[in-house]
N, CA and C of each residue as an Amber inpcrd file, in Angstrom:
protein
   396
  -7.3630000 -24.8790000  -9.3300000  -6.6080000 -23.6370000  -9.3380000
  -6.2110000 -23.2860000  -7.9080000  -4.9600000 -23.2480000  -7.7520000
  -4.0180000 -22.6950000  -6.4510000  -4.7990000 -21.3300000  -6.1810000
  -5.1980000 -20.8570000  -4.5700000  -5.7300000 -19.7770000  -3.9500000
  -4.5150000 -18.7990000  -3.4670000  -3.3370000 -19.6880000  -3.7870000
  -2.1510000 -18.7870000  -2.8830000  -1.8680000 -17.5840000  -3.9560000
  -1.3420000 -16.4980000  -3.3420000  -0.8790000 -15.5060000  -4.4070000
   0.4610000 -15.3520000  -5.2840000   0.7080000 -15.1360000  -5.7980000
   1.2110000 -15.2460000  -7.1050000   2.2380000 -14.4370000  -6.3950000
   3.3460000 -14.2640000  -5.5340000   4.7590000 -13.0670000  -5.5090000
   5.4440000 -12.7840000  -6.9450000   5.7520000 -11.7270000  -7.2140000
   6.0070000 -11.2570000  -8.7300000   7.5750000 -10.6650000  -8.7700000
   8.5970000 -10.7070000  -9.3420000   9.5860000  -9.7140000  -9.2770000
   9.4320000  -9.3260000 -10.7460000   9.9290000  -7.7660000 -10.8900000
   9.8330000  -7.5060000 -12.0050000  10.8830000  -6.6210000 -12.5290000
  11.8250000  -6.8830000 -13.5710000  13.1070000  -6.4570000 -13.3520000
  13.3790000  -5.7120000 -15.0740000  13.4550000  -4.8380000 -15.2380000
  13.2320000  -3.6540000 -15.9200000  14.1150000  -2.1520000 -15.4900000
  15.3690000  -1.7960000 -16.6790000  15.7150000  -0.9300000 -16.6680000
  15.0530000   0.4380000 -16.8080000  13.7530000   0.4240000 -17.6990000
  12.7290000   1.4650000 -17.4730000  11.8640000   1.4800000 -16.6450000
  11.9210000   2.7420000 -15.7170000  11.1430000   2.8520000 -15.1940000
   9.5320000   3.4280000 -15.6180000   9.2160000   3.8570000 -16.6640000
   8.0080000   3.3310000 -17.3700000   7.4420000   2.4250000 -17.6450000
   8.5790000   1.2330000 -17.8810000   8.0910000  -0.0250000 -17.9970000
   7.6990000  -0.5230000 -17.4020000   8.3150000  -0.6900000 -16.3710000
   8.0310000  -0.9200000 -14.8920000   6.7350000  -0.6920000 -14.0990000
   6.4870000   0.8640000 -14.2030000   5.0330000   1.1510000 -14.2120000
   4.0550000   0.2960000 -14.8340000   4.5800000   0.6250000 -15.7770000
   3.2840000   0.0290000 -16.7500000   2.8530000  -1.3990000 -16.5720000
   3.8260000  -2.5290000 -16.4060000   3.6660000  -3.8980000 -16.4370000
   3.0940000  -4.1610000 -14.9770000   3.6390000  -3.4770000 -14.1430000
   3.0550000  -3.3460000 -12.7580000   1.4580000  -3.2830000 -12.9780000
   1.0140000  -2.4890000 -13.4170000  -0.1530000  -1.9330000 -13.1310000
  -0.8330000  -2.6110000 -13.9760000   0.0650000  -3.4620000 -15.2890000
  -1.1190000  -4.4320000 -15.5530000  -1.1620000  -6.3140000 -14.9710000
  -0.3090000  -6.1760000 -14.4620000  -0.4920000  -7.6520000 -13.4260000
  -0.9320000  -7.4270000 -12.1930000  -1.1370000  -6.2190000 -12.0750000
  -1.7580000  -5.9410000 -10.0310000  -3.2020000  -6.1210000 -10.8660000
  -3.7250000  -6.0080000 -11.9180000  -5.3000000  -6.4070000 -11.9830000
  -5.3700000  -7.7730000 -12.2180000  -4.6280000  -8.7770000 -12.4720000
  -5.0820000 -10.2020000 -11.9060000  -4.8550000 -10.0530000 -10.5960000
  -6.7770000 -10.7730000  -9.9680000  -6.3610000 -10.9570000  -8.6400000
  -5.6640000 -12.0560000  -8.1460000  -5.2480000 -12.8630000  -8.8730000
  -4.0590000 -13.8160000  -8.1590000  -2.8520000 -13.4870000  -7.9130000
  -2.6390000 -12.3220000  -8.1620000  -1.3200000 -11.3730000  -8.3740000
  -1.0960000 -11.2650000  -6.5500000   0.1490000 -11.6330000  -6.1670000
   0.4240000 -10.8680000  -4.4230000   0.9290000  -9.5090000  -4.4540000
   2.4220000  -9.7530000  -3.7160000   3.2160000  -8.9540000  -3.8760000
   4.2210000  -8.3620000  -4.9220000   4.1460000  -7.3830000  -6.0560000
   5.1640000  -7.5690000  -6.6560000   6.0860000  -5.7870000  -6.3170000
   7.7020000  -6.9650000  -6.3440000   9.0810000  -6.1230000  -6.3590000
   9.2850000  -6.1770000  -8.0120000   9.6580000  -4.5430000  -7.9920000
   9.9370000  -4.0430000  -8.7890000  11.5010000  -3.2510000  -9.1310000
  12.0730000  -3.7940000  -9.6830000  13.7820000  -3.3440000  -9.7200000
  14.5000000  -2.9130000 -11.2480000  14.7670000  -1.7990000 -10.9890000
  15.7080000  -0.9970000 -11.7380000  17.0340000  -1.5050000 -11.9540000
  17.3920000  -2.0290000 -11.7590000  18.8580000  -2.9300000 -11.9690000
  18.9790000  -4.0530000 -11.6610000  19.6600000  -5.3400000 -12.5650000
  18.9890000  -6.6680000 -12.9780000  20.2950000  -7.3950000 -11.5070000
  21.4990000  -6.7860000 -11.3470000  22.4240000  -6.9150000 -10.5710000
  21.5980000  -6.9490000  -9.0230000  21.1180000  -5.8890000  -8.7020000
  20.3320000  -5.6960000  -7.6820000  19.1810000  -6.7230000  -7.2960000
  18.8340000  -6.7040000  -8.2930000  17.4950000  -8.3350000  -8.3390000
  18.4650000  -9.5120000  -8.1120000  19.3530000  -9.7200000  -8.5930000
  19.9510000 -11.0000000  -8.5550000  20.3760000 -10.9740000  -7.0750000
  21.1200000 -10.1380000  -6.3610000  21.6930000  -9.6840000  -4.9500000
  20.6630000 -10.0360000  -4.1820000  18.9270000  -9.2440000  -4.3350000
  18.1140000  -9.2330000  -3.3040000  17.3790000 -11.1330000  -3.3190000
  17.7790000 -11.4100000  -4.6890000  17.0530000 -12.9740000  -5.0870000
  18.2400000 -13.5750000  -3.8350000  19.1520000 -13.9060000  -4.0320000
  20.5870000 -14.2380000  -3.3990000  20.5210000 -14.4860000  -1.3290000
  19.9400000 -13.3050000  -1.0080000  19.5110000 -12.5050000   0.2030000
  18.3850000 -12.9040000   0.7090000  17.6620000 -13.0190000   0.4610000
  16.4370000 -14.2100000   0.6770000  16.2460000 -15.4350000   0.6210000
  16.9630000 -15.5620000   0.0820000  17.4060000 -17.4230000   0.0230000
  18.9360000 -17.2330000   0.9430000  19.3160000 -17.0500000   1.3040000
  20.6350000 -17.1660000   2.3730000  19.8000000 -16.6920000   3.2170000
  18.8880000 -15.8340000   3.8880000  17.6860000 -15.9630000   4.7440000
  16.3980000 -16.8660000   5.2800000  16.0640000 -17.5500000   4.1120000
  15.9470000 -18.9100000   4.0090000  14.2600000 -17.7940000   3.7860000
  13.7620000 -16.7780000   3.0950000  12.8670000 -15.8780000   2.9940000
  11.6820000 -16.3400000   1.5710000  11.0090000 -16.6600000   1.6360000
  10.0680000 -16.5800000   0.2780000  10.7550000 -15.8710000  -0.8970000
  10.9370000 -16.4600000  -2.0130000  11.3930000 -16.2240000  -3.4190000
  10.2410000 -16.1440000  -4.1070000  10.3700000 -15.6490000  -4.7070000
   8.9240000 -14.8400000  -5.8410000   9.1260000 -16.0620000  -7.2860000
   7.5520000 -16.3610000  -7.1220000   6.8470000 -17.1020000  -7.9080000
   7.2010000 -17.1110000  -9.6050000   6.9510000 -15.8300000  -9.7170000
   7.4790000 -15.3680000 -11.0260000   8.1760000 -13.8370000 -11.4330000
   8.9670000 -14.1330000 -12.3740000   9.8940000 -13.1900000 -12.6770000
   9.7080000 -12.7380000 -13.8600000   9.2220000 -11.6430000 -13.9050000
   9.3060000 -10.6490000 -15.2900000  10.4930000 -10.1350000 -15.8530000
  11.5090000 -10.2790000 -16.9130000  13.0520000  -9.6500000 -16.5310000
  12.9550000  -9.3380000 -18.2140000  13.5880000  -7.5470000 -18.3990000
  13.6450000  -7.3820000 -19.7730000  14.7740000  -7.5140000 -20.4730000
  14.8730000  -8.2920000 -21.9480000  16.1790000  -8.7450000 -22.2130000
  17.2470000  -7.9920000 -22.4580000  16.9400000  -6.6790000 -22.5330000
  17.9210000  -5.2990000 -22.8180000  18.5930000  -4.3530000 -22.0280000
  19.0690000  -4.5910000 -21.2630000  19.3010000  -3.9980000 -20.0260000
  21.0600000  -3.8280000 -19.9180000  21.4600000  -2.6900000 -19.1000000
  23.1700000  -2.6780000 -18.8720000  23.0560000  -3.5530000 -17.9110000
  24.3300000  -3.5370000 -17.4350000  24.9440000  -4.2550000 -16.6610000
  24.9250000  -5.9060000 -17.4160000  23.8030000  -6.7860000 -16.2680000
  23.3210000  -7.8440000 -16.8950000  22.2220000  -7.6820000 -17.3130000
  22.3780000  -7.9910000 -19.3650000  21.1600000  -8.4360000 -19.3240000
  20.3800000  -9.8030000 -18.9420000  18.8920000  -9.8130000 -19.5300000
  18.3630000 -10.7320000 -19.1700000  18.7680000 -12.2050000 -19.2530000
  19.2900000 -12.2170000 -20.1550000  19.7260000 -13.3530000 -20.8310000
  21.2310000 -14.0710000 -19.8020000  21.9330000 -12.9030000 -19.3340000
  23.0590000 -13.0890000 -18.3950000  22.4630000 -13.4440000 -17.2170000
  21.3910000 -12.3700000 -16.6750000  21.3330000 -13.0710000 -15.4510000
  20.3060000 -14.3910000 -15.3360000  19.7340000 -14.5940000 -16.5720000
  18.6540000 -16.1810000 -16.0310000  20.3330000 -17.0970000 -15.6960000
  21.1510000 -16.4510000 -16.5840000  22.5000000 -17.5500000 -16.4750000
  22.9430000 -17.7210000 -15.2170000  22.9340000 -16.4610000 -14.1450000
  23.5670000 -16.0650000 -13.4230000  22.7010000 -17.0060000 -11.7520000
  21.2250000 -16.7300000 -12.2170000  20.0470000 -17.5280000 -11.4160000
  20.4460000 -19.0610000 -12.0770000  20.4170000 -19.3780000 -12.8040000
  20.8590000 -21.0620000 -13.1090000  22.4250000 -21.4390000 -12.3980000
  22.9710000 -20.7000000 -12.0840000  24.6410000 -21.0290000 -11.4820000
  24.4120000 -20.7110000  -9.9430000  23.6190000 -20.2970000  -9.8110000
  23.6910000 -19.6470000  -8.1490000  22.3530000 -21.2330000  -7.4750000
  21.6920000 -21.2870000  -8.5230000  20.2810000 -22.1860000  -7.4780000
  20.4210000 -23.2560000  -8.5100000  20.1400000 -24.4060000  -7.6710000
  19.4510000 -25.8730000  -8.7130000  18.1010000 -25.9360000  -7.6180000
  17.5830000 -25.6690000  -7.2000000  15.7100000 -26.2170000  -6.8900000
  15.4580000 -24.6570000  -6.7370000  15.8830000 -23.9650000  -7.1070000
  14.7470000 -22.7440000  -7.1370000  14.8540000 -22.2940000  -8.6930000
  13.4070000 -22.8870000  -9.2660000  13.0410000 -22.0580000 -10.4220000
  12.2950000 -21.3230000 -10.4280000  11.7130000 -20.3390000 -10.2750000
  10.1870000 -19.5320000 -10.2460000   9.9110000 -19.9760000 -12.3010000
   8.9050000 -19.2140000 -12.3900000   8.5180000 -19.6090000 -13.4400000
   8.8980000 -17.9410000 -14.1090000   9.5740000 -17.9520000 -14.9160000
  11.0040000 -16.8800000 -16.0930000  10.1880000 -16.6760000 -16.5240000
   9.5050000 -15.5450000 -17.5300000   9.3510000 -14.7180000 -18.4300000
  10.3170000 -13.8410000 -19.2370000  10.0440000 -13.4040000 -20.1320000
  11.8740000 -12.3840000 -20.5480000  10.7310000 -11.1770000 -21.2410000
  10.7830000 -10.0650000 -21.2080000   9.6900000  -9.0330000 -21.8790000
  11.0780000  -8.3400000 -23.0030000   9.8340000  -8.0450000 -23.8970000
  11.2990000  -7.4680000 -25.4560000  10.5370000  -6.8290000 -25.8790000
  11.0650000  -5.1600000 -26.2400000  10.7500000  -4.5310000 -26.8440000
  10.9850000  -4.4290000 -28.4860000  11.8020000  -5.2340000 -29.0000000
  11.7900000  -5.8230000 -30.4020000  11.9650000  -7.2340000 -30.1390000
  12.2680000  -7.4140000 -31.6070000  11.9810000  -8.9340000 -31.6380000
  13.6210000  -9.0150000 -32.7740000  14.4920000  -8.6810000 -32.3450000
  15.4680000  -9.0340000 -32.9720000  16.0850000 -10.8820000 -33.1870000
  16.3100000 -10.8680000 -34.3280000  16.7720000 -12.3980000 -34.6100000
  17.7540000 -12.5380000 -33.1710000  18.6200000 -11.8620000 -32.9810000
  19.4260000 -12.4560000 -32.1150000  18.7440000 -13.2050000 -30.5360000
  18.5790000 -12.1510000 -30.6290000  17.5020000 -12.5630000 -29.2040000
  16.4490000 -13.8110000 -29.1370000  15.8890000 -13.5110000 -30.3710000
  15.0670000 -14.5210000 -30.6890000  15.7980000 -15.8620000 -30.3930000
  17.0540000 -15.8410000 -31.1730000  17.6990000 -17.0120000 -31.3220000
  18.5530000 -17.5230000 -29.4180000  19.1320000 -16.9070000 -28.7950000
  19.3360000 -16.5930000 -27.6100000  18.3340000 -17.0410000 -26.5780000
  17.1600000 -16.7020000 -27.1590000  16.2800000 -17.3380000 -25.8270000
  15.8010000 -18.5050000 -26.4060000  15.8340000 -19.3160000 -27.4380000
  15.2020000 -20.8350000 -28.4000000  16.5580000 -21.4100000 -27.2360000
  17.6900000 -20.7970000 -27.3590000  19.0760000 -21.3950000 -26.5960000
  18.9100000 -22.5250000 -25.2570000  18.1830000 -21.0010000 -24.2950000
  18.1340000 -21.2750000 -22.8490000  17.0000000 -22.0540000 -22.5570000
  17.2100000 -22.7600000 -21.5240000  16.1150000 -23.1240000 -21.0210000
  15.3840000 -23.1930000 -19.5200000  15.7060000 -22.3120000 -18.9640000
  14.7540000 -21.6400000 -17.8320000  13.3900000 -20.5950000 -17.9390000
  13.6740000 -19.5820000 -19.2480000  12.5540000 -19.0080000 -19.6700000
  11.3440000 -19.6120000 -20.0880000  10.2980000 -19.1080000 -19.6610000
   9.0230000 -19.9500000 -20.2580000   8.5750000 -19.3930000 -21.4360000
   8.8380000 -17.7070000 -21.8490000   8.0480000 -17.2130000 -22.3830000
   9.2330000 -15.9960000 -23.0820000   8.7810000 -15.4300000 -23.8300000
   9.1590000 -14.1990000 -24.6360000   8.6610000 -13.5240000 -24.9290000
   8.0010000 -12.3710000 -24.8610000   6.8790000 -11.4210000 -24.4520000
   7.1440000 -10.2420000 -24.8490000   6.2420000  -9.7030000 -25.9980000
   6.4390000  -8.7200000 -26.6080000   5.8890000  -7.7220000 -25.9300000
   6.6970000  -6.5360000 -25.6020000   6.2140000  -5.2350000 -24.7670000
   5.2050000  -4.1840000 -26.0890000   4.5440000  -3.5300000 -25.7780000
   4.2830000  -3.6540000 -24.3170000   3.0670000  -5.2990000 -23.9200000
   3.3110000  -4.9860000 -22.0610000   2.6070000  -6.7380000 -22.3300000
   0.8710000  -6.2080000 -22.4790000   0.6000000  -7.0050000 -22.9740000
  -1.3060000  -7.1970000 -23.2640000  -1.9320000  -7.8770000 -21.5160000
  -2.7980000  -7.1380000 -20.7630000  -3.4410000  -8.1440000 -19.9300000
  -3.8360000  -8.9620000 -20.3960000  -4.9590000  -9.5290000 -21.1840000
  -5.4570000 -10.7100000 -21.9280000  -4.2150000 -11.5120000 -22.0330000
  -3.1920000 -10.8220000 -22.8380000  -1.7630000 -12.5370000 -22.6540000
  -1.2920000 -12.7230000 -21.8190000  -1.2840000 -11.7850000 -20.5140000
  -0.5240000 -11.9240000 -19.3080000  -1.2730000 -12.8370000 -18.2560000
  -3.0380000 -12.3650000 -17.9210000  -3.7470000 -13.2700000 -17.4120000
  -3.9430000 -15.3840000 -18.3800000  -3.6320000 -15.0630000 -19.6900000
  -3.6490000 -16.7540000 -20.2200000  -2.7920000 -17.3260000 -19.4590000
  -1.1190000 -16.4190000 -19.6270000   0.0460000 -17.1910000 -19.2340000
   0.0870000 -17.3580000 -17.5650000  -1.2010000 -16.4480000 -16.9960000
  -0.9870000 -17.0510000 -15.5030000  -1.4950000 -18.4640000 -15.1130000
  -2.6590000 -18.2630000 -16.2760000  -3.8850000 -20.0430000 -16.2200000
  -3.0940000 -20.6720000 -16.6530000  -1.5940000 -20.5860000 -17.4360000
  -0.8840000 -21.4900000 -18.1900000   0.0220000 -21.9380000 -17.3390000
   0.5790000 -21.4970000 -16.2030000   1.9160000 -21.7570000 -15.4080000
   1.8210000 -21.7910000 -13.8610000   0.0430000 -21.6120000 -13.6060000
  -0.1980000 -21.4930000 -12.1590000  -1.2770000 -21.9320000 -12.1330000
């Protein structure tokens, strides 16, 4: 098991959500730093900005599939057209489980996971032993 810390972005139009998922991945201690963003446009810009800085890119990405602007589903598209060697390891968090979506993320393939909100620590700490 890797000692390095885990950098997190976490990209969520609610800011409850946001809270909340925060505060349950800051209790794994493999957890580092995590950015937290209100607009999925803005995440993609600051992802963009750090890599044209040549800056540490975050490990893993929490991103919820419902969102204006871009959703989730647009911008993993948007991160697959902009980078070929930077994958962090994708998550997508859903507050339903609509067929479409369902079917939408079986589609893509950068996401690792599909994650029913709210998230459970117990599934959030497996999927860290699972991908780190």
């Amino acid at each position: 098991m890797s000692t390095t810390k885990i950098n997190v972005f976490l990209i969520d139009d609610s800011e409850e959500d946001n809270f909340y998922v925060e505060d349950i991945i800051s209790e794994n201690e493999r957890i580092g730093e995590v950015t937290s963003f209100l607009d999925s446009e803005k995440a993609l810009q600051h992802i963009i900005d750090l890599d044209e800085r040549n800056q540490e890119l975050p490990h893993l990405i929490l991103i919820d599939v419902r969102m204006p602007d871009l959703d989730g589903f647009e911008w993993i598209d948007e991160i697959d057209q902009h980078f070929r060697e930077f994958k962090p390891v994708l998550m997508m968090l859903t507050s339903s489980r609509h067929r479409k979506d369902v079917e939408s993320f079986d589609k893509q393939f950068l996401a690792k996971e599909l994650l029913s909100k709210p998230l459970e620590q117990a599934v959030f700490d497996e999927l860290l032993k699972k991908y780190f």
